[in-house]
N, C-alpha and C positions, 0 to 999 in steps of 0.2 A: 422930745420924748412923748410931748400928749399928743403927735400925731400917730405915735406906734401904738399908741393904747385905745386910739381911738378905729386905726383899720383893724386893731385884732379885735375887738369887742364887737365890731358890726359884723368880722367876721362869725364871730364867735353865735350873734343873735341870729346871722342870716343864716346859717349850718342847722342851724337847732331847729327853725321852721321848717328848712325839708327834711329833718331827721325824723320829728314830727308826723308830716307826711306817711312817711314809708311805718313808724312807730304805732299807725291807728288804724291798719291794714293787715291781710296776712303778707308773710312776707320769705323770703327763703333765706335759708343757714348754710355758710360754706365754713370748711375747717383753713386752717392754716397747718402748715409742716408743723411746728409745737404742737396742734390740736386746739391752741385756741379759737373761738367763731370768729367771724366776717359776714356782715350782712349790705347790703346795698348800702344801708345808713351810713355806715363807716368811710363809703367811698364817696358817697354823695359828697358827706360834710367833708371829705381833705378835699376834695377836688375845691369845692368853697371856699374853703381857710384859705390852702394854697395861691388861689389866685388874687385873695387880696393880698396876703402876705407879701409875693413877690413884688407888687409892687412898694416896698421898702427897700427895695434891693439886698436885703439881709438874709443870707442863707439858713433852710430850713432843714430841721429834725425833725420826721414825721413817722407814727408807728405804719402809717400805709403809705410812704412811699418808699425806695430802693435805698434803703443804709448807703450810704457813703462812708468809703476809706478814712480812716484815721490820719491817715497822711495828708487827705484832703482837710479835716477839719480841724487837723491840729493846729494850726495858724488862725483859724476864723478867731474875731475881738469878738463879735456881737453873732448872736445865732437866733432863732425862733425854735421853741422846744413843744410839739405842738402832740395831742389826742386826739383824735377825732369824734371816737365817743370812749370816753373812759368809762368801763360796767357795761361791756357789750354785754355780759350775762344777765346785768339785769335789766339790760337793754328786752332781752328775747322774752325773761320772766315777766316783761310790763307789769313792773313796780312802780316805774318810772326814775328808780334811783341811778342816774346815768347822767354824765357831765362831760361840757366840751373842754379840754383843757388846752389852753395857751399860755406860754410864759417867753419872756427875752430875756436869756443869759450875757450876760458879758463877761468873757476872760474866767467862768466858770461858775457864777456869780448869780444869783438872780434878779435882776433888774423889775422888771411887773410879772406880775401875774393875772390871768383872769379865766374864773370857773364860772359856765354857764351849765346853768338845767331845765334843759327845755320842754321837760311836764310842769314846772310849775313858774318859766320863766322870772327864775332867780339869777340873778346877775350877782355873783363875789367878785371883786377886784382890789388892785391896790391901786392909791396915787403915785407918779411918776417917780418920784424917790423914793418910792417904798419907805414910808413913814407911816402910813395912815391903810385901812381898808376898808370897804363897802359892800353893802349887801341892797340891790336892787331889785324892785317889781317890775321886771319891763310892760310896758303898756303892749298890747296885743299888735296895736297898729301907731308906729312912730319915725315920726318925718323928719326929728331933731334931734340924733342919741346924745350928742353932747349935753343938752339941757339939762339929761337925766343924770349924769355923774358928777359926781362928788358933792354932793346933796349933806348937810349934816346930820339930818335926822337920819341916814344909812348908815351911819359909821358906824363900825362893828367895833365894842369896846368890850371885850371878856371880860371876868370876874378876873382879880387880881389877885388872890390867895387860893391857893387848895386847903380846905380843912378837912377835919375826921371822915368826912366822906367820901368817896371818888369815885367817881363815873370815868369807864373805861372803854375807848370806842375799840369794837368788833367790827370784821369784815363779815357781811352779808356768804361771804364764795369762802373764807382762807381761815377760819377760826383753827387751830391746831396744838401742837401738845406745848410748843414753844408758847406759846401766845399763851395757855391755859397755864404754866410755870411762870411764868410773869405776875399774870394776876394773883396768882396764889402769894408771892414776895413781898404783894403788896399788902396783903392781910397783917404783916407783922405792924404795921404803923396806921392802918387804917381799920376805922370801927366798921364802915361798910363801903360796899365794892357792889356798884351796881356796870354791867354789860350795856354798852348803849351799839344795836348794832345799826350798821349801814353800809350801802355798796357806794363804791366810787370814791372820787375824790372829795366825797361829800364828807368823809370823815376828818379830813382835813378842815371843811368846813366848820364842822361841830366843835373842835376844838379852840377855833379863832375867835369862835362866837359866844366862847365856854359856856357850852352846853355838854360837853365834857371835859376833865381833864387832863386826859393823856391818851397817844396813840402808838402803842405798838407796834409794829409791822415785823412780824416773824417769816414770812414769805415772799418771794420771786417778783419783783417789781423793777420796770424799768425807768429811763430818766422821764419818758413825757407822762406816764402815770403819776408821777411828785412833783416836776419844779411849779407847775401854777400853784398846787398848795403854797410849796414849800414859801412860795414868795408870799401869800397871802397871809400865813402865819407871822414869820417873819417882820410883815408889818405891822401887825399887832401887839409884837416883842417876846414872839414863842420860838423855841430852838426846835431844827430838825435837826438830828443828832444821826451820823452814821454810826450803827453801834462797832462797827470794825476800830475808825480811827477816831469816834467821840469827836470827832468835829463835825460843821454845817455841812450837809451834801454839797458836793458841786457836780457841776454840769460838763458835759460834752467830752465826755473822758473816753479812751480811747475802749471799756466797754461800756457799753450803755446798759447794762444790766447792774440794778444797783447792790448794795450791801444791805442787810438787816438797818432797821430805823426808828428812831424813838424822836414822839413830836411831845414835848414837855416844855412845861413854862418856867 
């Protein structure tokens, strides 16, 4: 397994320096049939991912390549559940709130996870059993990625109580009435309720890192926008809750479009 974590993670850095590239330039917007963007960046980085990926020989999920038949991946044990850039919008708005997501599911499952951000080259991951996670500085220029993982001083350890207070992570794009009825629920047990917002899968981040303590999702999300969270929480000992069936997401189901989700501890 540390050899899968280790071609998706150098995928993950090598993606993020041409995303980068194209990220500090002008650059052009195309739509997609939904109407969601598509910029160079997005294709740069799969075509990246992709080509380390395959060599694992383990079939991939990609939001920029051609979906494959349900029939075809109904059988797959092990899959690659990949973003390209997750926060194209705030890829375009250069916030730089925008992350590479990869994750390997197995049998539906999430096996690793790993969220890069390549404005401020932050590296989240988990350890191979997903027991543990991390948060790295990647060095600008580096000859040895292994050296840099699993480091102790990176381990991401949350706060382990919610008290009277709570921070509640917002999306940057999808704040809405659902999401605003939530927080209001929460008023009845809590003395304050502060909005922590951000784009990407970075909100996932904030809460593994308890720098919040709960994440919402009242809106249209698909499987490779969550499973790398989904994994990195997970390792820290947070549920992703599908609010349909109140159990942990899974992966690679025959739609890829997921249900409403709550990330709570």
């Amino acid at each position: 397994m540390i050899e899968y974590l280790n071609t998706a993670t150098t995928a993950a850095v090598l993606a993020g320096k041409e995303i980068l590239k194209i990220y500090n330039k002008d650059f052009d917007i195309a739509f997609k049939d939904d109407r969601s963007p598509l910029t160079d960046a997005d294709l740069v980085s799969n075509k990246i991912i992709i080509k380390h990926l395959k060599l694992t020989n383990i079939p991939i999920i990609s939001e920029e390549n051609k979906q494959i038949p349900y029939t075809d991946r109904k059988n797959w044990d092990y899959c690659w559940i990949v973003d390209p850039i997750d926060g194209t919008k705030e890829f375009i708005k250069k916030n730089g709130e925008f992350t590479v997501n990869i994750a390997l599911v197995k049998s539906g499952k999430t096996k690793l996870g790993i969220i890069y951000v390549p404005a401020t080259r932050e590296l989240y991951y988990t350890n191979t059993n997903k027991t543990k996670a991390f948060k790295t500085i990647m060095p600008e220029v580096s000859n040895n990625l292994s050296d840099l993982l699993f480091r102790e001083e990176d381990l991401i350890t949350p706060n382990s109580d919610i008290n009277s207070d709570i921070k509640v992570v917002g999306s940057r794009s999808h704040m809405n009435e659902d999401t605003i009825r939530f927080v209001e629920s929460l008023k009845e047990k809590h003395k304050s309720i502060e909005i922590v917002s951000k784009g990407s899968s970075l909100k996932f981040c904030l809460v593994a890192e308890g720098k919040a303590d709960v994440y919402p999702r009242f809106a249209p999300t698909m499987e490779w926008d969550t499973a790398a969270g989904q994994a990195i929480c997970e390792a820290v000992g947070l549920k992703v809750l599908d609010q349909t069936t109140q159990k942990p997401m899974e992966y690679n189901r025959e739609n890829l479009l997921n249900n409403y989700f709550l990330v709570v501890k």
